[in-house]
Each structure stands twice: as C-alpha cells, then as structure tokens.
ROTOR-106695 format. One record per residue (C-alpha): chain; residue in one letter; x, y, z. Coordinates in pm, 1 decimal. Layout:
   mol   type         c1         c2         c3
     A      A          X          Y          Z
...
This chain:
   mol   type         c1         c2         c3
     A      X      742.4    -6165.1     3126.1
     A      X      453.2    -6284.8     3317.9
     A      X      146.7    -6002.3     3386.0
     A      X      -12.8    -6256.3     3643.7
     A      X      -74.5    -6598.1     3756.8
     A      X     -430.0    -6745.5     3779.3
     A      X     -531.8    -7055.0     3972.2
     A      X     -913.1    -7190.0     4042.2
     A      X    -1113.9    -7298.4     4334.8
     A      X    -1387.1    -7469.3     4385.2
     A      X    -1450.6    -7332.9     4749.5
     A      X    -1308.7    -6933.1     4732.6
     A      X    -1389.6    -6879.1     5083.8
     A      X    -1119.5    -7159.5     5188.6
     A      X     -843.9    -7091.6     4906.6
     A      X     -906.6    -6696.2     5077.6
     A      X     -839.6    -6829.7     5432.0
     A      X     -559.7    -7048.7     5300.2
     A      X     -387.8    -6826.5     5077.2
     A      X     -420.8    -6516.5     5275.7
     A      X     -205.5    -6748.0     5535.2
     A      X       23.0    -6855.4     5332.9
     A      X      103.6    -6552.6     5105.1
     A      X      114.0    -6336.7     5459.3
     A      X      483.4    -6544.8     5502.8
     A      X      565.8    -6343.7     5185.7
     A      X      435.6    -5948.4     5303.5
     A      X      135.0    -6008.0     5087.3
     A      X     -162.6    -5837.4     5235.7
     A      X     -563.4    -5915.2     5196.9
     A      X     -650.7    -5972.2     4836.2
     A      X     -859.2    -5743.2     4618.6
     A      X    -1192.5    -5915.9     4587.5
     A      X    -1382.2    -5898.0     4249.1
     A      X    -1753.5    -6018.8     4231.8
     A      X    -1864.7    -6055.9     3919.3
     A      X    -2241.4    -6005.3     3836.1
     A      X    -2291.1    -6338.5     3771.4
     A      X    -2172.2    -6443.5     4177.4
     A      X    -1826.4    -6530.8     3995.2
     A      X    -1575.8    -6431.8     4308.9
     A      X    -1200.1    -6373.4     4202.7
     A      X     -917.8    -6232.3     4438.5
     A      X     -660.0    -6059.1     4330.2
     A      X     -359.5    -6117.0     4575.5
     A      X      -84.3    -5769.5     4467.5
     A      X      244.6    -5773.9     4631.3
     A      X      592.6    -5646.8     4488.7
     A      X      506.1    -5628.9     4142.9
     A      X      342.3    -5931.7     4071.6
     A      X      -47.4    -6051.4     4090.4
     A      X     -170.7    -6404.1     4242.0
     A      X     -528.1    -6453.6     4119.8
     A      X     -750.7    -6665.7     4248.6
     A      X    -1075.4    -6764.3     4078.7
     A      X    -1393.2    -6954.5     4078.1
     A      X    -1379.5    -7092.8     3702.3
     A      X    -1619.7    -6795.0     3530.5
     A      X    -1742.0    -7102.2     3239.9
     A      X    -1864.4    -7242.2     3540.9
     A      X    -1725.4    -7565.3     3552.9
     A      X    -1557.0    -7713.3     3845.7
     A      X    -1173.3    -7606.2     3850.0
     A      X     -888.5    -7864.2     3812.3
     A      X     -539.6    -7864.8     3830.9
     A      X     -302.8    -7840.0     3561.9
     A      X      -82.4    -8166.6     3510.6
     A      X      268.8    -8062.0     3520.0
     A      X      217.8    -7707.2     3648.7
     A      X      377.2    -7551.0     3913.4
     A      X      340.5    -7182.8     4048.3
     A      X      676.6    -7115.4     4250.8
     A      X      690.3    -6795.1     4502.4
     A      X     1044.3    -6640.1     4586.9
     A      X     1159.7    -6631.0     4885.1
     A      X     1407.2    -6396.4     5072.6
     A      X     1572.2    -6688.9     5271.1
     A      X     1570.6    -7058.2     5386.5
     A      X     1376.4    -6976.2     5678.6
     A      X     1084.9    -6834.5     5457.0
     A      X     1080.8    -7136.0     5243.3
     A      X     1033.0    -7349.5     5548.9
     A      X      762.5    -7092.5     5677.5
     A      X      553.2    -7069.1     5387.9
     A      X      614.7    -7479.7     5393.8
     A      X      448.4    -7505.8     5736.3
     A      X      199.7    -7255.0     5713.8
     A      X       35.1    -7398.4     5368.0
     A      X       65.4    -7737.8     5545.6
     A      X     -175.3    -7596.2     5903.9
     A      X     -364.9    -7437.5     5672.0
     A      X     -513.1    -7714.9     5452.2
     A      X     -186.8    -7809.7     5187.1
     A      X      -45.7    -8110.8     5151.2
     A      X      378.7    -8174.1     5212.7
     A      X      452.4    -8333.1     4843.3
     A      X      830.2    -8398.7     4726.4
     A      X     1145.1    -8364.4     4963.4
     A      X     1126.9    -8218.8     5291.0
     A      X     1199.6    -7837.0     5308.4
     A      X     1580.9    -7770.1     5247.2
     A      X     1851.5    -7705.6     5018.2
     A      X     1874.5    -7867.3     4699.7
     A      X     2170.6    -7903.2     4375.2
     A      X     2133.0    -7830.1     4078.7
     A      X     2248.5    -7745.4     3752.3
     A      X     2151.9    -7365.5     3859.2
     A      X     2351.2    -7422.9     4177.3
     A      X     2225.3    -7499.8     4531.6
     A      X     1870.5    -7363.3     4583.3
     A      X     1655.3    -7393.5     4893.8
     A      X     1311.8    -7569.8     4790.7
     A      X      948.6    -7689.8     4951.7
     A      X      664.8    -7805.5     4765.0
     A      X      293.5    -7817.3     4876.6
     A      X      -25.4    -7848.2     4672.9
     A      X     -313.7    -7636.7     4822.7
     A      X     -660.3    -7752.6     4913.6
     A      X     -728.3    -7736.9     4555.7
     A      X     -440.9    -7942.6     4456.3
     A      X     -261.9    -7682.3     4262.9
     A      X      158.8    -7726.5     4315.6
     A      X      279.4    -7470.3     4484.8
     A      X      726.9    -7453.9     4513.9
     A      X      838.3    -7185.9     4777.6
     A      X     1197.2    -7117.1     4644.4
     A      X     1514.6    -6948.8     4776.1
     A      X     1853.5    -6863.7     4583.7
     A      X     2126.2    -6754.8     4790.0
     A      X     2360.4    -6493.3     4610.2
C-alpha cells in the first residue's frame, strides 16, 4: 500500500547518527544520501522492501511533527522490540507510553515500545507472535 515513509529533521547529521542506530536493530544498513542542489540533504534508509526517508524540509521551513502520527517498524521478536527500544533511547529518543512488553488487544496480544526521536516524531517498534 505504502511506497515510503517520510519524516523531517531539522539537524540531518543527528537523525543520520540516530537512525542509522536504531534501524541497524532491524538489518537496515547506511542510508542512501541525496543532496539536492539547493544543500537540501535527504536519506533514503532501503531494507526488505520498504523505504524510511529522512529529510530536511525542501520548502525550507523548520520540520515539525505530525499530531497523531505514528511510524511503527516490525519486528521479528520481543527481544527486537526491546532493542530497538533501548537503542533509540542511548541514542537521543525519548521512552513515551508503557514500558517495552506485551500488550492486548482487540488484534490479540502484541509486543509494543514507543519512542519519539530527537525530532519528536513517534516511533512504535512492534512484534506479533504467530
């Protein structure tokens, strides 16, 4: 459904650092950097199928976060969630929500954490057994 997800930064060189962390838990490698001729630096994080941009806002206003959003990453089991928890956390995120663990729900039991990166932008690492 989705062709990628696109988040902004007002420092690229940290949401790099932090996300090349973070996404690492996942087996995502070093991003694809596009430069723009304008300075505008974007990073293009490919893994599995899917694309994690990152951006400096190219109307060159500072970015913001988007009330209500959240971008969640799958993960392959509880321990990942919990990894990709504490990594985003000593690399700049903040802990937000519930501590990393399982969860109910109408969808049945799924293992959750919830950060928001330097930028503020909620990030869910997610887990669904079977």
């Amino acid at each position: 459904m989705f062709s990628h997800v696109m988040v902004g930064s007002n420092d690229i060189e940290r949401s790099k650092s932090f996300y090349n962390a973070v996404l690492a838990t996942l087996g995502a490698g070093e991003p694809m950097v596009d430069v723009k001729e304008d300075g505008t630096t974007r990073l293009f994080y490919i893994h599995n199928g899917n694309i994690f941009s990152v951006s400096q806002p190219i109307d060159g206003q500072s970015a913001t976060v988007a009330n209500g959003a959240t971008i969640g990453f799958a993960c392959s089991s509880p321990e990942q969630v919990k990894e990709f928890h504490d990594v985003a956390v000593d690399n700049g995120a903040t802990s937000i929500e519930d501590p990393p663990g399982p969860r109910d729900s109408t969808m049945g039991q799924m293992h959750l954490s919830y950060v928001r990166d330097p930028d503020g932008h909620k990030l869910c690492a997610m887990y669904r057994p079977g």
